[in-house]
C-alpha positions in Angstrom: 4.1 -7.3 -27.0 5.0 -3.7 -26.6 1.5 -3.3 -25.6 3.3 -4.6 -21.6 6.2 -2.1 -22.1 4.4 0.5 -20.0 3.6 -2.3 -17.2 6.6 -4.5 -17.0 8.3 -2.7 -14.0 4.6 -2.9 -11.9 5.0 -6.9 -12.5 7.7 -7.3 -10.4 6.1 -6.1 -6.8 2.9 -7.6 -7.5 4.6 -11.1 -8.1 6.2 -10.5 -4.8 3.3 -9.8 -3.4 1.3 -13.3 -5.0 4.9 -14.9 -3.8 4.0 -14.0 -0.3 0.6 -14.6 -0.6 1.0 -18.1 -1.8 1.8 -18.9 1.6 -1.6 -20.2 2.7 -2.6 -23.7 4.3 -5.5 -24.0 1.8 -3.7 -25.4 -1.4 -6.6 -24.4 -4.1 -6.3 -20.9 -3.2 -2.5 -21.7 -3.5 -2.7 -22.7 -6.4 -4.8 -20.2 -7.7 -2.1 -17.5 -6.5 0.8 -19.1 -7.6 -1.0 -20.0 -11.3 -1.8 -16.5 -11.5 1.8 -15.5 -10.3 3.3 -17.8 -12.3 1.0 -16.6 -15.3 2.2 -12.8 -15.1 6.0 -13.7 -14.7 5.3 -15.3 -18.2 4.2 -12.7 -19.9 6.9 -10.2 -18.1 9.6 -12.9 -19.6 7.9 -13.3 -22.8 8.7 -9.6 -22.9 11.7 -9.3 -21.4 13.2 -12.4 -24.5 11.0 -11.0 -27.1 9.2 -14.2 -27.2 6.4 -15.0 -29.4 2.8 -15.6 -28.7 3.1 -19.2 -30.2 5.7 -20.0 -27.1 3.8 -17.9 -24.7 0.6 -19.8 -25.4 2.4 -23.2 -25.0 3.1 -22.1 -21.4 0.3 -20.3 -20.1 -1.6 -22.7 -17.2 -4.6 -22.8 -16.2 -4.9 -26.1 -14.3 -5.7 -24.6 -10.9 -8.7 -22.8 -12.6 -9.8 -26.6 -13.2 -8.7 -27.7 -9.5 -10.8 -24.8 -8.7 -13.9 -25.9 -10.0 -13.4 -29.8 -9.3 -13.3 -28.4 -5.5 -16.4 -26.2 -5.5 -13.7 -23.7 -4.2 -15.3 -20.3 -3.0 -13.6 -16.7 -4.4 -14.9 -15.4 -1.4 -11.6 -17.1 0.4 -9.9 -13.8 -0.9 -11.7 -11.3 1.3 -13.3 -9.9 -2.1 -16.9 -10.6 -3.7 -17.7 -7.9 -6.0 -15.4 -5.5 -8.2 -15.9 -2.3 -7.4 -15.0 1.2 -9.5 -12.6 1.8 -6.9 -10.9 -1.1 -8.0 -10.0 -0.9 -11.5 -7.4 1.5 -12.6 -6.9 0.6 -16.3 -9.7 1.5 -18.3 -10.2 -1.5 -20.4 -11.3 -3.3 -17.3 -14.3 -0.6 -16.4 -16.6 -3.4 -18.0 -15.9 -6.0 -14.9 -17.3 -3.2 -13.0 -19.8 -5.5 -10.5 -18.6 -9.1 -11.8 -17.5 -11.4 -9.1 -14.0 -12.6 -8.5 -15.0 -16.2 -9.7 -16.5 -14.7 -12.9 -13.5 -13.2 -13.7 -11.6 -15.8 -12.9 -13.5 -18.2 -15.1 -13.2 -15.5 -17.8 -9.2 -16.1 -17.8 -9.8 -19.3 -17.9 -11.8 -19.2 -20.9 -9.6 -16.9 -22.2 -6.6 -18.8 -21.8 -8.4 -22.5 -23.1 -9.6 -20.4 -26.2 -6.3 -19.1 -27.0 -4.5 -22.4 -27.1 -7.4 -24.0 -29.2 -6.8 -21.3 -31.7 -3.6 -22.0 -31.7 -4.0 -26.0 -32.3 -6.7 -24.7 -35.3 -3.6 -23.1 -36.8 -1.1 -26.2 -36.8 0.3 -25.0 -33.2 1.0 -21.4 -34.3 -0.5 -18.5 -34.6 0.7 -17.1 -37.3 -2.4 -17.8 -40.2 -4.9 -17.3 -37.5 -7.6 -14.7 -38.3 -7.8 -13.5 -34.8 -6.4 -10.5 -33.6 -3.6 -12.0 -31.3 -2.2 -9.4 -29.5 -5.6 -7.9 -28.5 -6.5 -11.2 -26.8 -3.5 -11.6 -25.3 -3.1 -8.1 -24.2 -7.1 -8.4 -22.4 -6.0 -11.7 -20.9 -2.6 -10.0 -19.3 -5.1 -7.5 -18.1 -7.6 -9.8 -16.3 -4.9 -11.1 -14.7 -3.3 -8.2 -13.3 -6.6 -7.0 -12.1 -7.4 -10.3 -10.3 -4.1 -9.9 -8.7 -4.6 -6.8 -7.8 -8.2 -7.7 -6.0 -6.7 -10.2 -4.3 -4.0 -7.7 -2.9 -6.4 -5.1 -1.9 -8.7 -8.1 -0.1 -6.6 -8.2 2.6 
């Protein structure tokens, strides 16, 4: 995971931040937040303890996503519709360029289902699978941080 090195010091002000934000009367956008900050201070511990993917993967949630869904819950809650170039910093996110937040958001989701199957595939680890691990979990950490940080510059 050395691929978060560079990042890990960022994490900590932008799960304040969702911390904060989390406080909200509607509870599927709450959940939403504190999924997504939950999500992040997973992968800034997995880090932190050197844990493996195989762990990381067992813990990774995306139950809200679901919640989401079953609620015909509207993204547009978040004071954001459409990413903008002015909104991505990292350049590995310049193809969500114009998505929506709910498309990205169904893109972790898918992301984070996917990973878990592989992982099942593989006898619950990761370690014969032929997919390049650390790439998906590196593009999934970075979906997340760029939702979270939409939803920080909504408001």
């Amino acid at each position: 995971m050395e691929w978060l090195a560079p990042g890990v010091s960022q994490l900590n002000d932008l799960i304040t931040f969702l911390r904060r934000k989390a406080q909200t009367n509607d509870i599927v956008k709450k959940h939403l937040i504190m999924e997504l900050r939950d999500n992040l201070n997973l992968f800034k511990n997995a880090y932190i303890n050197h844990s493996s993917y195989d762990r990381l993967a067992g813990l990774l949630s995306n139950e809200a996503y679901k919640e989401a869904i079953r609620n015909n819950f509207s993204y547009k809650k978040f004071k954001r519709d459409l990413i903008g170039v002015d909104d991505v910093a990292d350049g590995r996110n310049k193809k969500y360029i114009g998505w929506t937040l709910e498309r990205l958001a169904f893109k972790i989701d898918e992301k984070i289902v996917e990973l878990k199957n592989i992982r099942e595939l593989n006898g619950g680890s990761f370690v014969h699978a032929k997919n390049d691990i650390p790439l998906m979990f590196s593009n999934l950490y970075f979906r997340m941080k760029l939702m979270a940080d939409l939803i920080r510059l909504g408001n």
